[in-house]
VEXTORTOR-112658 format. One line per 2 residues: number of its first residue (from 1); for each residue z, y, x of C-alpha. Coordinates in steps of 0.001 Angstrom, whole numbers, padded with zeros to 6 digits. Example, Ala and Ser with C-alpha at 12.3 -4.5 7.8 and 13.67 -1.06 7.14 Angstrom:
! VEXTORTOR-112658
1> 007800:-004500:012300; 007140:-001060:013670
END
This chain:
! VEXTORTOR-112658
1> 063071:164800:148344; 064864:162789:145938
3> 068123:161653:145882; 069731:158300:146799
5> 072395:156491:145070; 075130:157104:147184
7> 073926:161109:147768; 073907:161103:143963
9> 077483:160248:143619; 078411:162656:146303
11> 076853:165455:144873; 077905:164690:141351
13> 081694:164712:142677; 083892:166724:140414
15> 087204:167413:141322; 090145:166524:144091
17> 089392:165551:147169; 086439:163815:148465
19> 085262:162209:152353; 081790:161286:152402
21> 081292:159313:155576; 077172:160888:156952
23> 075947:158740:159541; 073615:160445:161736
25> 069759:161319:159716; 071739:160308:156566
27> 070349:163943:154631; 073850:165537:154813
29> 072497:168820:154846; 070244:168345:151729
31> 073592:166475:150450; 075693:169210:151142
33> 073090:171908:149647; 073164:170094:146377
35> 076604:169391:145833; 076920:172932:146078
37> 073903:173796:143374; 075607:170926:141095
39> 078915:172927:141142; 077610:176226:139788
41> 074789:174800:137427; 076528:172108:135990
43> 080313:172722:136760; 079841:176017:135739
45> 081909:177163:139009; 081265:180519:140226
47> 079450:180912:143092; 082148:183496:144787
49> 084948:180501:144363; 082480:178016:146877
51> 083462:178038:150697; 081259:176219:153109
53> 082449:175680:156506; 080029:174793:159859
55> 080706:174661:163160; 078276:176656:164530
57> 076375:179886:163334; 073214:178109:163388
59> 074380:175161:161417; 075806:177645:158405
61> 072775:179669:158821; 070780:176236:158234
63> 072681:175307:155715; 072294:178821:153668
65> 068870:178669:154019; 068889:174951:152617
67> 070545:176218:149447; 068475:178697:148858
69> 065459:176464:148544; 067496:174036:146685
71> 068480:176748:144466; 064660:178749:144600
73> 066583:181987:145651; 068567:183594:147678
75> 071435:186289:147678; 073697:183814:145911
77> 077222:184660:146817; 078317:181655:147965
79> 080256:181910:150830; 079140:180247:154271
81> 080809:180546:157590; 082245:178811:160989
83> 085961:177719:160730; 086282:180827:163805
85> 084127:183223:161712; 086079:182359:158464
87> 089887:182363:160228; 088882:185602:162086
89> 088222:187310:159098; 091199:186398:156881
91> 093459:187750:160653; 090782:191252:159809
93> 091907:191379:156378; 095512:191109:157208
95> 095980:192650:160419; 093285:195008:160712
97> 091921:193676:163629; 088715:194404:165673
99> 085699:193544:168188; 087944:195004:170464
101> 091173:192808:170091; 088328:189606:171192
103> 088763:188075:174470; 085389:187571:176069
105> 085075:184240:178027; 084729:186290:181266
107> 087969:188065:180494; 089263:184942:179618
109> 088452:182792:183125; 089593:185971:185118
111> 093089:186300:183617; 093574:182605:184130
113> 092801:182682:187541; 094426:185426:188530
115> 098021:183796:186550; 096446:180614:188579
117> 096926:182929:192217; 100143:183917:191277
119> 101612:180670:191245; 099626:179720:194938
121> 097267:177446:192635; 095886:176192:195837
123> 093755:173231:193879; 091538:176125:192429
125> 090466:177713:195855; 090142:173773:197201
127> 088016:172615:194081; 084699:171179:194949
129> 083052:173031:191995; 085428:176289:191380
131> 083745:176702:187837; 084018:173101:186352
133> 087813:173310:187576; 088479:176758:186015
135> 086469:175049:182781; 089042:172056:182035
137> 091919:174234:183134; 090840:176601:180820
139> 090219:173377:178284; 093892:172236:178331
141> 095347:175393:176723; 092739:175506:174704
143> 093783:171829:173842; 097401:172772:173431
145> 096628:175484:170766; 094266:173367:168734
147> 096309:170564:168611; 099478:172895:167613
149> 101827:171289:170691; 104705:173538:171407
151> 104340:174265:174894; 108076:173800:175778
153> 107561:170137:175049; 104484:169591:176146
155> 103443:167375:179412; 100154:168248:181284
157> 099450:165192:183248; 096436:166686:185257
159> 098223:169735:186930; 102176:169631:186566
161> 104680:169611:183154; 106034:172789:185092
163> 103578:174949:186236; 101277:174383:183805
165> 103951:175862:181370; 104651:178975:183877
167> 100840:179221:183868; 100442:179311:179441
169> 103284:181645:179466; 101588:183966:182335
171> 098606:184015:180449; 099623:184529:176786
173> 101989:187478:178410; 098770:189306:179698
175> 096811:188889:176585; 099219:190224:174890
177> 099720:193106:177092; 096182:193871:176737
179> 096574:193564:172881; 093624:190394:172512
181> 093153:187337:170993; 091614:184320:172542
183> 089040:181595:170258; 092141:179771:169739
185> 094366:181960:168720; 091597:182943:165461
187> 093390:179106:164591; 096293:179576:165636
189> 097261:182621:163818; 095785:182136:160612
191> 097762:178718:159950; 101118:180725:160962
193> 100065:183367:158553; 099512:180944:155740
195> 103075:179610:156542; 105399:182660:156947
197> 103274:184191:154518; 102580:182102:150987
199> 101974:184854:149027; 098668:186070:151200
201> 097729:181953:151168; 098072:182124:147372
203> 095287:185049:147246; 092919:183334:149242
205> 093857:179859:147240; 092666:181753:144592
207> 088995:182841:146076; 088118:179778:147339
209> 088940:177042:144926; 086147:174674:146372
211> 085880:174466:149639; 082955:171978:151434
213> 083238:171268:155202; 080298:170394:157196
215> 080995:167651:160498; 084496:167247:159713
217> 084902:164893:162337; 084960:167396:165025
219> 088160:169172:163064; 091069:170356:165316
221> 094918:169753:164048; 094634:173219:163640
223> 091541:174155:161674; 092758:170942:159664
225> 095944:172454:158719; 094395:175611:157633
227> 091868:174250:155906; 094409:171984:153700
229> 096464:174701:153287; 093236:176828:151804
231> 092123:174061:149503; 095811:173219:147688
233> 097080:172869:144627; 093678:171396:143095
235> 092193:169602:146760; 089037:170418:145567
237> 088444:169663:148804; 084924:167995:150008
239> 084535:166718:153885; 081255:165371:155351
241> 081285:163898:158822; 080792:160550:160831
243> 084296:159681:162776; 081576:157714:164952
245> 079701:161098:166095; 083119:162662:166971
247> 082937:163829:170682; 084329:167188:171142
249> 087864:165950:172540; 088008:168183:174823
251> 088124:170531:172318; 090611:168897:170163
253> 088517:167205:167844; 089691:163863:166688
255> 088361:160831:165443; 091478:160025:164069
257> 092093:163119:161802; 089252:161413:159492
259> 091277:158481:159511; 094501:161030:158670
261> 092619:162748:155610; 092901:158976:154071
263> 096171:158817:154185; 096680:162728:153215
265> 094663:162104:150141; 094858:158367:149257
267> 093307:158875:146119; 090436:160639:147572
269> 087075:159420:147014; 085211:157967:150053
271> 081345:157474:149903; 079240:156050:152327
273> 075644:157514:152790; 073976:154368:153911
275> 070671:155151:154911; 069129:156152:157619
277> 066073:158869:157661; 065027:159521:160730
279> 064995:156090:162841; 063602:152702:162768
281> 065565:149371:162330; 065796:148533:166464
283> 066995:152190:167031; 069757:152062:163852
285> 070761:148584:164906; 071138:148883:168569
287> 073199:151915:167993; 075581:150045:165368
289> 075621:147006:167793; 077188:149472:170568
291> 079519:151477:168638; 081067:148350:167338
293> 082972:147930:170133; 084917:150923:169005
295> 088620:149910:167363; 089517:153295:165773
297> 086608:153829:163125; 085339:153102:159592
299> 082902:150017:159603; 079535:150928:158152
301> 076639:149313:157255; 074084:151327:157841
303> 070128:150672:156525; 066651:152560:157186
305> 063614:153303:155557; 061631:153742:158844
307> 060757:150070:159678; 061209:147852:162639
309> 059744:150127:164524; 059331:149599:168394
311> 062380:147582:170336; 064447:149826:172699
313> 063004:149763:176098; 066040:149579:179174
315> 064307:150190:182385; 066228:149773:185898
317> 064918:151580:188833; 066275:152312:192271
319> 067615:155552:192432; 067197:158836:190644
321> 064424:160223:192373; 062201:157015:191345
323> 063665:157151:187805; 062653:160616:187679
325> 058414:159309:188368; 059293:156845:186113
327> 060481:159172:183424; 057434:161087:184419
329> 054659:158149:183653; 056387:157117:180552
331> 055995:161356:179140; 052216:160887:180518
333> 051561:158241:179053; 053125:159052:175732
335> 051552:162713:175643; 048345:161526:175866
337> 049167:158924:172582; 049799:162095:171128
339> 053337:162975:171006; 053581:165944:171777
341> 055842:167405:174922; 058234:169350:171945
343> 058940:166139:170279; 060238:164521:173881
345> 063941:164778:175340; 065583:163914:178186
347> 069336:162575:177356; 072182:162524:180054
349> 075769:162787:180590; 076435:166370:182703
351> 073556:168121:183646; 074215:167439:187535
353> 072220:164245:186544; 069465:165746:185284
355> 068483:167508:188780; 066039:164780:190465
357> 064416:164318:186981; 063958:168513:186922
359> 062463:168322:190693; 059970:165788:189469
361> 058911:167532:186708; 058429:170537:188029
363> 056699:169507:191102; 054301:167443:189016
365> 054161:171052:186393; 055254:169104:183236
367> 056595:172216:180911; 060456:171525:180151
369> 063058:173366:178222; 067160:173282:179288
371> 069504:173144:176530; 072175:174016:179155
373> 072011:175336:182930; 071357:173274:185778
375> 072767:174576:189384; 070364:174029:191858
377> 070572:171622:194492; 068897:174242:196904
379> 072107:176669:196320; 074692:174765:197683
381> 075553:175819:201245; 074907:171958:202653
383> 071248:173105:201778; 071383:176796:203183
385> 072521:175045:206671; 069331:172719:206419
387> 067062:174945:205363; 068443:177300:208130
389> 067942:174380:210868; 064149:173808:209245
391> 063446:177336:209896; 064775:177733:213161
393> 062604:174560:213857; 059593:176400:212898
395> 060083:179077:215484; 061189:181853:213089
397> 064334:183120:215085; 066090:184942:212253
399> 069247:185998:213333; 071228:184910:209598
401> 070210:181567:210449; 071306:181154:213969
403> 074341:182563:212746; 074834:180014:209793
405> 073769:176840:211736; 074773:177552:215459
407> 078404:176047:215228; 077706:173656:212814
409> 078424:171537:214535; 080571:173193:216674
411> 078640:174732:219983; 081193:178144:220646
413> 078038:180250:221079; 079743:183992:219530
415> 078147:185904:217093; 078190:188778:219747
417> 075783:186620:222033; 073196:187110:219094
419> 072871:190755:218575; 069188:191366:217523
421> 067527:190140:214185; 065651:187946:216630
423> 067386:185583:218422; 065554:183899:221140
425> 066542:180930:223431; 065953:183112:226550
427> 068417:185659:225149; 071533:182894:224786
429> 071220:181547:228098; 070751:185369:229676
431> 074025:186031:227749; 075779:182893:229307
433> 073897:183323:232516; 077586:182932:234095
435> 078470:179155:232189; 076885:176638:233251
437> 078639:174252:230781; 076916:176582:227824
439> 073488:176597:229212; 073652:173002:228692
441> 074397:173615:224916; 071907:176122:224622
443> 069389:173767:226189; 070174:170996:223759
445> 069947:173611:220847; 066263:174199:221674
447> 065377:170621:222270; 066955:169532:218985
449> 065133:172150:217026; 061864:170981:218921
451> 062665:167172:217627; 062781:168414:214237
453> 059854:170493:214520; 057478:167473:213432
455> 059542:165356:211618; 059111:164707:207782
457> 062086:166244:205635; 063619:163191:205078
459> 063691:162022:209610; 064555:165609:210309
461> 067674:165421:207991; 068745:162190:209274
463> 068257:163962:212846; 070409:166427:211811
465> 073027:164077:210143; 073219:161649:212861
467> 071630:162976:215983; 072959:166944:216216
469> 075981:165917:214331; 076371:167501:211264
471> 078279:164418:209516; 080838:165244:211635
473> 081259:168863:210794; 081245:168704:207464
475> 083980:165563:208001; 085985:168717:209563
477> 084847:171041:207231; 086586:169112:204465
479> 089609:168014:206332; 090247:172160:207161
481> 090013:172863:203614; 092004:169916:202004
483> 088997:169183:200251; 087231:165674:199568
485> 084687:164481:201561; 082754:162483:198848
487> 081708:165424:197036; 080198:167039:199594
489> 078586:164107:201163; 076903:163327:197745
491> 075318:166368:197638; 073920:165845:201226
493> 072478:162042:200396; 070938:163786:197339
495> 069591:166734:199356; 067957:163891:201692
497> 067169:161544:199001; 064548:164210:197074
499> 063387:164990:200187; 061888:161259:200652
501> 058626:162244:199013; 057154:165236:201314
503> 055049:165139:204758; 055807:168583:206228
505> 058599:170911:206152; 056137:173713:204451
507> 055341:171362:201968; 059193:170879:201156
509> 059861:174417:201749; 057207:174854:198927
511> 058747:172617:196739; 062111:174111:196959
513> 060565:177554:196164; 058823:176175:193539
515> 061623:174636:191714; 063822:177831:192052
517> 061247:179825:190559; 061354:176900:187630
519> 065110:177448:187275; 064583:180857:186933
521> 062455:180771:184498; 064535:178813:182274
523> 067394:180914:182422; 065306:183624:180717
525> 064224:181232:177792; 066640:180991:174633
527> 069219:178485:174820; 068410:176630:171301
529> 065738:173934:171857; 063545:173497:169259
531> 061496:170883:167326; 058396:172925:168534
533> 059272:174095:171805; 056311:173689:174189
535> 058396:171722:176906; 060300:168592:177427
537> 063464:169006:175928; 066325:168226:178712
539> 069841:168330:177738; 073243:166629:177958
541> 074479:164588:175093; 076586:166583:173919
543> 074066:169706:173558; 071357:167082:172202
545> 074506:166711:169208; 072693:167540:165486
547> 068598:167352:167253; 066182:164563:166962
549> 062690:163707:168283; 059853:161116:168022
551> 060480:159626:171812; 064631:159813:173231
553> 065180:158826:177308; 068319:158369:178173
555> 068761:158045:182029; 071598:157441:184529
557> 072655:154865:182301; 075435:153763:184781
559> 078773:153177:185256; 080561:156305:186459
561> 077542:158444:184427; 078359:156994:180979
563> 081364:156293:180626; 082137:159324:182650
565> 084397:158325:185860; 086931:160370:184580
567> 087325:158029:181014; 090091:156039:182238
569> 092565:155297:179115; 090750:153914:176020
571> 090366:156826:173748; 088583:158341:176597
573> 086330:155429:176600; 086001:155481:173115
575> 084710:158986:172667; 082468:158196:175651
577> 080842:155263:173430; 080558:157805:170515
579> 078441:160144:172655; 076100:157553:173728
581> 076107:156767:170643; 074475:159999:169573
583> 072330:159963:172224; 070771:156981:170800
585> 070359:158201:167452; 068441:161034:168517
587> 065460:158825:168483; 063226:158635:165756
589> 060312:156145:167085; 060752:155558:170562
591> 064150:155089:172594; 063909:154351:176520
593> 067385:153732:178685; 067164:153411:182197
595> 070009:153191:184975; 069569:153379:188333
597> 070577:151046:191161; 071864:153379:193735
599> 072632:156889:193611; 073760:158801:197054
601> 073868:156107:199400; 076052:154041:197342
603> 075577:150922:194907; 075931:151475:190850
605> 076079:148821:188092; 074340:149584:184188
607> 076563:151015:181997; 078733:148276:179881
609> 077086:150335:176903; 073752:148756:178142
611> 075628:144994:177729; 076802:146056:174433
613> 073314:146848:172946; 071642:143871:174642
615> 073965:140835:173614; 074352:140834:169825
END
């Protein structure tokens, strides 16, 4: 592939400092590959004085292999390498570190919740999801090291200037009782090495005097500080990224730091790589029209060599399970054009909103691949209780689920009326032979699970809702636990909303066993999607970050989905753009948006990203 003007310029850079702006399909890999062959063949720079640095293992390994062809050889000693893998192994050099002085993630999570019992972190225990909570706990002093705040100063809005202080300290105490190193501290300590310590940052000054850094725009303050410290005195220091792609904030990553490498270097050179590869004019222009509305960003005016191509398509549709048979047609319908089901993705904001889609797709046995892990619907315990009251309707008896269901709501039959594996009717009312007042609940049990008996899914869940009572439990269930309500009543409208499409309770039942044995499946495939994976490609926006395909959905296009309900301040809002933003320029030929009109019993507007795009 040839060259470009502005890739040209780029890779015949020579010296100091250099930001070339890479919008997405822009050939920043090839870019990057032969900047670094110009260096050595016509620079004359040695190979073992070249540092590239990714952000992933996959992306350096990509990039290796990239200069190898671009070279026509390999075992070139150029040195490639994630900012962690690079950091980690200057700390090895100087400390003598090992594998064993790592923190796994598991070790990680259980040291901050057990610092998080210690202080009666009663939020934890009274989280609707135990695991997300734990994850943007976990994020925030993560956050706090990247960003190099001193904790003594530092105000944590979300859970207390205080105790989220005692917390940090508890934590960093018992890490360093158990002599180990977190993923942040690989940052953390090498930049305080490099300033108590200039005469070790001279020697590796001196190894690496050119130093190339791929998606700079997801930099932390920290792996920015070490990195400028690395490339001084020359700054032969050459950044690729697009400040408009920059969506890892919760990791630190800043927009703005692109912005801050301007002013760092102001005689750096800046170079725009204008052209699009991958997608056509409707796609490239859509995307710009949306990302406008951004303040904090360099303006670019971006071109392709793909065409017009085909205008985006936004669909609306009622809720998700109909979006989902929508999504389903349009994959049909395209598969048999000839795309083929590995050059197809399915786009969305957390993977929660990817479950109806999943159902549909596996009930209908389209092959799919997940990027990232979807909790089933079917494991909550709202859906253990129904499935509990379906079988018990059915005439199976089991003791586990008279035991689950029978005070929910609450009847006071004891667990030590029910002492066989098979619980009978009979056997309850010869156990409370004596009250009269329970016979009558025992007599109401058995006529409620006869009502549901030939119900469809979606009458028999409304029986149980409204006619045995379970809103009201669960009402008390959440009050008990200081818990909200909405959370858990979401997941019961969903529950009853995918149900809407079966006859019989077997036939559900089926379903659900069905889709489980889906799930389980794709846990056992490999995480990286690939251009020629057999399935469907579903993933969140972020995981779709650096992929592209022929045909792009994006669904749950809604307010609340994208922007996420928790962007509230404009930065927040800003990054949320930028994601969509990617999202959208993941599609080469074909881009469909759709947004739903209700979603769990309650009304939802289209996304103001969808406004955006459609007025120009």
């Amino acid at each position: 592939m040839s060259l470009n003007r502005a890739q040209q310029r780029a890779v015949a850079h020579r010296d100091g400092p250099c930001m070339v702006l890479a919008g997405p399909g822009s050939g920043k890999t090839l870019t990057i590959a032969k900047r670094i062959e110009y260096l050595i063949t016509q620079y004359k720079v040695r190979p073992e004085e070249i540092l590239v640095i990714t952000f992933t293992k996959y992306a350096a390994k990509e990039m290796k292999e990239r200069f190898g062809k671009v070279m026509g050889k390999t075992g070139i000693p150029v040195t490639f390498g994630t900012f962690h893998g690079i950091y980690y192994g200057i700390l090895k050099w100087a400390y003598g570190l090992n594998q064993a002085n790592l923190l796994p993630d598991e070790e990680k999570d259980t040291l901050i919740r057990q610092e998080a019992e210690k202080l009666e972190w009663e939020e934890l225990n009274q989280a609707e999801d135990e695991k997300e909570y734990l994850k943007e706990l976990t994020a925030e002093i993560g956050n706090v090291k990247n960003n190099c705040y001193n904790i003594e100063s530092y105000i944590s809005t979300a859970y207390g200037e205080q105790r989220f202080r005692r917390l940090y300290h508890g934590y960093e105490r018992e890490k360093k009782r158990l002599r180990k190193i977190d993923f942040e501290d690989m940052l953390v300590m090498c930049r305080d090495l490099f300033l108590k310590r200039p005469d070790i940052l001279k020697k590796w000054q001196a190894k690496f005097r050119y130093i190339l850094v791929d998606e700079f725009q997801d930099v932390n303050q920290a792996q920015y500080d070490v990195v400028r410290m690395l490339a001084a005195p020359e700054n032969n220091l050459f950044v690729v990224g697009d400040d408009d792609q920059s969506v890892y904030g919760f990791r630190g990553a800043k927009p703005g730091i692109m912005i801050e490498f301007g002013r760092d270097y102001p005689d750096a050179e800046r170079i725009l790589l204008d052209v699009n590869y991958r997608s056509t004019a409707h796609i490239v222009n859509g995307a710009l029209r949306v990302i406008a509305h951004n303040e904090e960003r360099y303006d670019k005016k971006i071109r392709t060599d793909k065409g017009t191509g085909e205008t985006i398509h936004v669909q609306e549709v009622k809720d998700p399970v109909e979006e989902g048979r929508y999504v389903l047609g349009r994959i049909r319908e395209y598969q048999n054009a000839g795309i083929p089901y590995g050059e197809m993705a399915v786009l969305y904001r957390t993977a929660a909103d990817a479950r109806a889609l999943s159902e549909v797709l596996a009930e209908h046995q389209v092959p799919f691949v997940m990027k990232e892990k979807i909790q089933s619907l079917y494991d909550h315990f709202i859906a253990s209780d129904i499935m509990s009251y379906f079988r018990l309707a059915q005439g199976h008896g089991e003791r586990k689920d008279f035991l689950r269901i029978v005070n929910r709501p609450k009847r006071y039959i004891g667990r030590d009326s029910m002492a066989d594996e098979k619980v009978t009717y009979e056997s309850l009312r010869k156990f409370y032979c004596d009250k009269g007042w329970m016979m009558d609940r025992i007599d109401q049990l058995e006529w409620d699970m006869k009502m549901l008996r030939d119900k469809t899914p979606y009458a028999a869940i409304q029986y149980i809702r409204k006619g045995i009572g379970y809103d009201g439990f669960l009402h008390e269930y959440a009050d008990g636990r200081g818990i909200p309500k909405e959370g858990l009543f979401a997941i019961l409208e969903e529950i009853q909303q995918n149900s809407g499409g079966y006859r019989t309770l077997e036939e559900w039942f089926a379903h659900v066993e069905h889709y489980r044995e889906v799930l389980k499946r794709q846990k056992e495939k490999k995480s990286q999607v690939s251009a020629d994976a057999r399935g469907v490609a579903l993933m969140t926006m972020h995981g779709a970050k650096g992929l592209e395909y022929e045909l792009v959905f994006i669904i749950e296009a809604n307010e609340g989905c994208t922007p996420y309900k928790k962007a509230k301040m404009q930065d927040a809002l800003e990054e949320e753009r930028r994601l969509f933003y990617v999202a959208m320029t993941r599609a080469k030929r074909k881009l469909i948006i759709s947004y739903v009109k209700e979603k769990n019993g309650k009304d939802l507007s289209p996304s103001r990203f969808i406004d955006e795009l459609l007025i120009c």
